[in-house]
C-alpha positions in Angstrom: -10.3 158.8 134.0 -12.8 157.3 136.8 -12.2 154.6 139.1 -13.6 151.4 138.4 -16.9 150.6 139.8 -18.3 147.3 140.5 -22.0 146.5 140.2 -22.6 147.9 144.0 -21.2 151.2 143.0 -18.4 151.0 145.5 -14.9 151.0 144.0 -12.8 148.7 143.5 -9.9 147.6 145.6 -6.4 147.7 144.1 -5.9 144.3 142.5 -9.1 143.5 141.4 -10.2 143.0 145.0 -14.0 143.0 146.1 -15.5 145.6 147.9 -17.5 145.1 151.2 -21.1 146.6 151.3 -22.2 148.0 154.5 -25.1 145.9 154.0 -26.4 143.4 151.5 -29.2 140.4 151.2 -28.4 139.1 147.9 -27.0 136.0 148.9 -30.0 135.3 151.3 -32.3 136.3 149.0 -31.6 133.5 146.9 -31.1 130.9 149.3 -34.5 131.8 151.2 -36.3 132.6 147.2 -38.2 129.4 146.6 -40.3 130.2 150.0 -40.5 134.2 149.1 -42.0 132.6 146.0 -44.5 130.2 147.3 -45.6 133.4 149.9 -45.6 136.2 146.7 -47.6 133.9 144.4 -50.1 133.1 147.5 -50.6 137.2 147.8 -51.2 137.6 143.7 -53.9 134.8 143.7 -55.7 136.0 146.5 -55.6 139.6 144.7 -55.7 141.5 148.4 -52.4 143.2 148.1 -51.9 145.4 151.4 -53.7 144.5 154.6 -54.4 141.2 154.1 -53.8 137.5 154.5 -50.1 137.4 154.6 -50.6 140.4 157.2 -52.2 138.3 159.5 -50.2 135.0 159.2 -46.7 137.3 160.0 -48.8 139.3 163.3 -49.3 135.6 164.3 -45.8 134.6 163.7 -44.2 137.5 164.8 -46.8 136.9 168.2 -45.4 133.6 168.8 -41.6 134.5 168.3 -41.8 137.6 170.6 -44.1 136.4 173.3 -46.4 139.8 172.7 -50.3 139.2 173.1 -50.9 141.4 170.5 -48.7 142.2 167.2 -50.5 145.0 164.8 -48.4 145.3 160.9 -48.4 149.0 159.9 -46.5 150.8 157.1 -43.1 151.6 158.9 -41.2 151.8 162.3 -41.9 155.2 162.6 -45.5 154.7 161.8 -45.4 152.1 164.5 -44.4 155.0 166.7 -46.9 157.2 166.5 -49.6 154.9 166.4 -48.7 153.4 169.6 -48.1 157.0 171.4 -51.8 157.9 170.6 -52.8 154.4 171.8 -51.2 155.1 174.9 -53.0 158.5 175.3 -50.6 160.9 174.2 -52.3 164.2 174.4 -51.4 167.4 172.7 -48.5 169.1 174.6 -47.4 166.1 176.7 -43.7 165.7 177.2 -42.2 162.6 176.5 -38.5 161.7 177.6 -36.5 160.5 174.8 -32.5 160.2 174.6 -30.7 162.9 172.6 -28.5 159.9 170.9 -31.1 158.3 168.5 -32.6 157.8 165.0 -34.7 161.0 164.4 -37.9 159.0 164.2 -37.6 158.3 167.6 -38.0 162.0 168.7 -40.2 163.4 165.6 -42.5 160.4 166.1 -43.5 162.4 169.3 -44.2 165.3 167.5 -45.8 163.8 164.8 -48.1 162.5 167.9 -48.7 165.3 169.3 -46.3 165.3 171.9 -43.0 167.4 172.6 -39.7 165.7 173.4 -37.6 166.3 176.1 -33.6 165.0 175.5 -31.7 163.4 178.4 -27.9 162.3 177.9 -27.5 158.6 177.7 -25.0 155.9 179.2 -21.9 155.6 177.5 -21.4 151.5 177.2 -25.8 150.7 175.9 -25.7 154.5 174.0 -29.3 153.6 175.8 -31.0 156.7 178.1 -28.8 156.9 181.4 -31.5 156.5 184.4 -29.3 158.9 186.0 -30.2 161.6 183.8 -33.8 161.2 183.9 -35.0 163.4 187.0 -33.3 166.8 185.9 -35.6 166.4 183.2 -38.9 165.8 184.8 -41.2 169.1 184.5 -45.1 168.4 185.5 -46.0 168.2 181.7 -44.3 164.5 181.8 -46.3 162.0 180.8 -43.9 159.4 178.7 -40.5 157.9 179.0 -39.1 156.3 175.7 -36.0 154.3 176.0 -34.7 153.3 172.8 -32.6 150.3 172.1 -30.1 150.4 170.2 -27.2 148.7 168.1 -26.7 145.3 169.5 -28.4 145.3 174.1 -31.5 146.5 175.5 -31.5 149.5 177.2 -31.7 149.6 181.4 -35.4 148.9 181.2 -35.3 148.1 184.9 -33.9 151.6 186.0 -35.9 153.2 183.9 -39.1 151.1 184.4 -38.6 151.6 188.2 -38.3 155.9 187.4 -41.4 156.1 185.7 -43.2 154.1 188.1 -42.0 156.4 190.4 -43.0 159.8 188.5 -46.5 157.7 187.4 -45.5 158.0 184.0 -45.5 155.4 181.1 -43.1 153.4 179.1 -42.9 153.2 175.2 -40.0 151.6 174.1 -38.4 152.3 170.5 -37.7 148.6 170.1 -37.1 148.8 165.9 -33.9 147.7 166.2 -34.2 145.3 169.0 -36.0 141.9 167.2 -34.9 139.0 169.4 -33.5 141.2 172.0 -34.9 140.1 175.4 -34.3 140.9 179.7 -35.6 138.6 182.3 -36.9 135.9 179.4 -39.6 139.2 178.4 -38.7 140.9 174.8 -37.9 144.3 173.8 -40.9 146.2 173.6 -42.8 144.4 175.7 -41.5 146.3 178.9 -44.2 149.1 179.4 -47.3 149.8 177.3 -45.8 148.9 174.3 -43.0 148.4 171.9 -42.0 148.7 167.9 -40.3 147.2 165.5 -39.3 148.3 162.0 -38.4 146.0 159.0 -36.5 148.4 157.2 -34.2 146.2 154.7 -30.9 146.5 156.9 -32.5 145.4 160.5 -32.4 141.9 161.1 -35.4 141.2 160.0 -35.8 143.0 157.0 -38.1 143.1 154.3 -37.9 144.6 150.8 -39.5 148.3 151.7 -41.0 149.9 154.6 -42.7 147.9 156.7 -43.1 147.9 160.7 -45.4 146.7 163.5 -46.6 147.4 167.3 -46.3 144.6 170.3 -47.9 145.1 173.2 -50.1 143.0 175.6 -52.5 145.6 176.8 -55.6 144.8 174.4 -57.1 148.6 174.7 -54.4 149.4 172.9 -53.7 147.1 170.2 -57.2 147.8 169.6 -56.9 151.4 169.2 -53.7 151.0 166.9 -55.7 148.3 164.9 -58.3 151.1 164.0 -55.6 153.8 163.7 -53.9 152.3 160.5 -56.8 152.1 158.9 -58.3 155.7 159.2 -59.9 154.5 162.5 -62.2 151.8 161.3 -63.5 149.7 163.7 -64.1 146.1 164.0 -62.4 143.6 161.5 -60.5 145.2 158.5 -57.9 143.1 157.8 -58.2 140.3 155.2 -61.5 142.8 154.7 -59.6 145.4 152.5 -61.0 147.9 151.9 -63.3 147.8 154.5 -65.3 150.9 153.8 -68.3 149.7 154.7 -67.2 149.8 158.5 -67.4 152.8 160.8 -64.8 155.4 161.9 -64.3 155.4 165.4 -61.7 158.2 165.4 -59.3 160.2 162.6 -57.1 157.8 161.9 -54.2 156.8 158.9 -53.1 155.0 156.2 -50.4 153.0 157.7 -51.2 149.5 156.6 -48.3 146.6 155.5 -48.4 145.4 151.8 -49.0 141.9 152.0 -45.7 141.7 149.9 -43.6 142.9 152.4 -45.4 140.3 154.8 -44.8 137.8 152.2 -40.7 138.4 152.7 -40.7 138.6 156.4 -42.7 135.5 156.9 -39.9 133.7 154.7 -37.0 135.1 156.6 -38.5 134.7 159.6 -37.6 130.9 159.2 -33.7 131.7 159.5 -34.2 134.5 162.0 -31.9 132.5 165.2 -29.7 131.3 162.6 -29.0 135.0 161.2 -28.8 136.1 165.1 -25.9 133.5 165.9 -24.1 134.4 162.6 -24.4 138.2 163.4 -22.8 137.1 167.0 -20.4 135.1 165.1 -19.0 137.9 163.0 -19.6 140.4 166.0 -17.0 138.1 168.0 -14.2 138.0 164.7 -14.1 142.0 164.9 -13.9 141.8 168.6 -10.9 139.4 168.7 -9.3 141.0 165.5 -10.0 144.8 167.0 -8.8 144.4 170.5 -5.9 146.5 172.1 -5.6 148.1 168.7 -4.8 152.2 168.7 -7.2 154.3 167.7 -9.9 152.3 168.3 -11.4 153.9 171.6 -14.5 151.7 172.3 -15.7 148.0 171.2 -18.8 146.6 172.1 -19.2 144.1 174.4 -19.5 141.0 172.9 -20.8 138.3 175.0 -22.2 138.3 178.6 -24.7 140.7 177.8 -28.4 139.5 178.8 -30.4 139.7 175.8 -27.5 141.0 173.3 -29.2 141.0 169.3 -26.2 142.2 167.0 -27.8 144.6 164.5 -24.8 147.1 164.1 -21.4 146.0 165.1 -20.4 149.9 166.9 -16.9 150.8 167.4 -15.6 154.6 168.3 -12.6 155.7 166.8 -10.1 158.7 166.8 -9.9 160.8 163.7 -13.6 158.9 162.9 -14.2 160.6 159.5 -10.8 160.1 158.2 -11.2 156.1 159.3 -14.0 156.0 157.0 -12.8 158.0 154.1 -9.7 155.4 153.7 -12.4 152.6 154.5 -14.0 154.0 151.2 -11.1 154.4 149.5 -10.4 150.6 149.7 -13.7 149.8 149.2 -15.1 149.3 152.1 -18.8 150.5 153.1 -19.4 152.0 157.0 -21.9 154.2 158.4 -22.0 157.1 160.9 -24.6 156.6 163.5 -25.4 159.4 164.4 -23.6 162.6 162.6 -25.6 164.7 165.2 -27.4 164.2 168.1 -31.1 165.1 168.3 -31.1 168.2 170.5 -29.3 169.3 167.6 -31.1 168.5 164.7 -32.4 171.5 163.1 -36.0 170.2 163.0 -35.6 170.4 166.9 -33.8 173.9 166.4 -37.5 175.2 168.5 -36.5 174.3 171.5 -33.6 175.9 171.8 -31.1 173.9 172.7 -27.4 174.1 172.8 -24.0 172.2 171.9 -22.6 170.9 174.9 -26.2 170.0 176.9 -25.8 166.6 176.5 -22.1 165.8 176.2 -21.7 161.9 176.5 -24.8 161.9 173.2 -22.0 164.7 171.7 -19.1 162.8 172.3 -20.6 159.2 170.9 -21.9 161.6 167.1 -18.2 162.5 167.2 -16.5 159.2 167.3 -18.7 156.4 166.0 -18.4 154.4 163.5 -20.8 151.5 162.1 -18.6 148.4 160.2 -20.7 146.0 158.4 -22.5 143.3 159.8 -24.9 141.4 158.2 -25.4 137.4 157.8 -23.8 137.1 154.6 -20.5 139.0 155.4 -17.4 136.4 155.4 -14.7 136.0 157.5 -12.6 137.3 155.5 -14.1 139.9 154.2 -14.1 140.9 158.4 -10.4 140.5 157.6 -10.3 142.9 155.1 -12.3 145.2 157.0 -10.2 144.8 160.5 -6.8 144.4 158.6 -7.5 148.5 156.5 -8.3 149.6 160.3 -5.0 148.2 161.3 -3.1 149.7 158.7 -4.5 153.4 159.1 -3.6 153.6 162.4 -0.2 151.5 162.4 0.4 154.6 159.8 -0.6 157.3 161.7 1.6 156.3 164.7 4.5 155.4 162.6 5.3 158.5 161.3 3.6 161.4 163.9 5.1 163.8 162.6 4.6 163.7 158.9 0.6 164.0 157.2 -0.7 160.6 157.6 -0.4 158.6 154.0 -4.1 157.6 154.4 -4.4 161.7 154.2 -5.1 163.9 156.1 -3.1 165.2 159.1 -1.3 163.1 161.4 
């Protein structure tokens, strides 16, 4: 006979207990629905359904939250990144620095560019690119650096701002995770020639699909991206859909936002500082709940950390895969991030790299463990969470000798 399931698909506890999604918006949803409304219906009367009104209204939004002179809507994060790489002159061949502990987007972006990436390790505590790792990788086909940041702090953009200044190279920053993030008073992205940010539905500001956009205050180009996604039209297309009776200035794509999606962003953009504090809120709970406790090898810093947008809540753990397989077994949703560093990706299998290249990125795949975090997450289900930790490992150390009764050896 099967386990019960609930509605989620997760099963359910012992006792009738709820599960804990790694990530839901249901709650939000309808709190933030009368607004989503108003937006949706104002996108079905106007009858321009990608690339339009709604489009334009979140750019401006999004422009006056972020600071960015220009914000350009596209299709996805990953769009975002290519776009803004041929903006910034990527040429066929060039080599662009990118850390081997990443999202694959931020690495087949660069191919999908034109571009080749070249790993580097990255720092322990951000999981950011180390700056220290950064000349052994220089050849003279360098042209980019990417620094990527990730989970919940900006990576060193100083350090690495400083490098490439150095080496005359430029700075695109995969900022899709980093909404709110911010150094010096300046945002994420907004460090070199550009930045991105993606609204798939689990960042922090999510919509309902795919959806992204590129910041950046050099007007060249947010010109050029504004023709690339729409086949390289120039002049004003948005609001203007379809807008084939402009010309092409260059091959270009079909990466523009559906005004839906824009509709959704625009709504929960309202609550975006108040979803921020309660990620920071829940990010502290694990933190107090967490600390000292065996097994758990690494917390994040919570606190004290210029800039610091919680988007995952990142722990590393001993016997990581057997953590989350009693996690499930109780019902409780996590995520690996990531199972495999990029140099090792078979996509990447080309260039010929080897375990052991880039150990720290190794070490972090091996051990990390995503616990959920989103705005609508209680207390106590944080309890629940922090309290299954507790028990797996108070089990494993009380009998070390004996195969752990979470299963699995000891």
């Amino acid at each position: 006979m099967s386990s019960p399931v609930t509605a989620a698909g997760l099963p359910r506890q012992a006792g009738g207990a709820r599960p804990v999604p790694f990530f839901t918006q249901a709650r939000s949803f309808e709190q933030l629905w009368p607004l989503i409304e108003r937006h949706a219906v104002e996108v079905l009367d106007d009858g321009k359904f990608s690339h339009g009104r709604q489009v334009e209204r979140l750019e401006q939004e999004l422009a006056r939250y972020t600071g960015a002179r220009h914000v350009i809507g596209v299709n996805s994060g990953t769009d975002a990144l290519v776009l803004l790489l041929r903006a910034a002159g990527l040429r066929p061949g060039d080599e662009v620095l990118v850390p081997a502990f990443s999202f694959v987007a931020s690495a087949s972006s660069v191919v999908l560019a034109g571009g080749r990436p070249v790993f580097a390790d990255i720092d322990p505590v951000t999981y950011a690119l180390d700056p220290a790792a950064l000349e052994a990788r220089l050849t003279a086909r360098t042209r980019f650096v990417m620094p990527v940041h990730l989970f919940c702090r900006p990576a060193d953009v100083r350090a690495i701002g400083a490098f490439a200044a150095r080496h005359g190279l430029t700075v695109v920053e995969d900022s899709a995770e980093a909404i709110g993030m911010r150094q010096d008073g300046r945002h994420a992205g907004l460090f070199g020639a550009g930045g991105v940010l993606s609204f798939f539905p689990t960042k922090t500001l999510g919509a309902i699909g795919d959806a992204g956009a590129v910041l950046t205050d050099d007007e060249e180009i947010a010109r050029t991206v504004d023709a690339l996604r729409h086949h390289g039209r120039l002049g004003r297309t948005i609001g203007n859909f379809p807008a084939i009776n402009t010309s092409t200035s260059l091959p270009g794509f079909n990466s523009k936002m559906d005004d839906l999606q824009a509709a959704v962003l625009l709504a929960k953009l309202t609550r975006l500082d108040e979803d921020i504090a309660r990620r920071a809120e829940l990010a502290a709970a694990y933190d107090q709940r967490l600390a000292e406790l065996p097994g758990v090898l690494r917390r994040p810093q919570v606190g004290g950390v210029a800039g610091q947008v919680f988007y995952v809540y990142l722990i590393e753990a001993e016997r990581r895969d057997e953590l989350a397989a009693h996690l499930a077994g109780h019902g409780v949703e996590t995520e690996v991030y990531y199972p495999s560093p990029l140099h090792l990706q078979p996509c990447f299998a080309e260039l010929g790299h080897r375990a052991g290249e880039f150990p720290v990125a190794e070490a972090a795949c091996r051990r990390t463990l995503a616990l959920p975090l989103y705005p609508e997450l209680s207390l106590g289900e944080v309890d629940t969470v922090c309290g299954l930790i507790r028990d797996f490992y108070a089990d494993e150390h009380r009998y070390p000798d004996e195969p752990s009764r979470t299963g699995g050896a000891a």
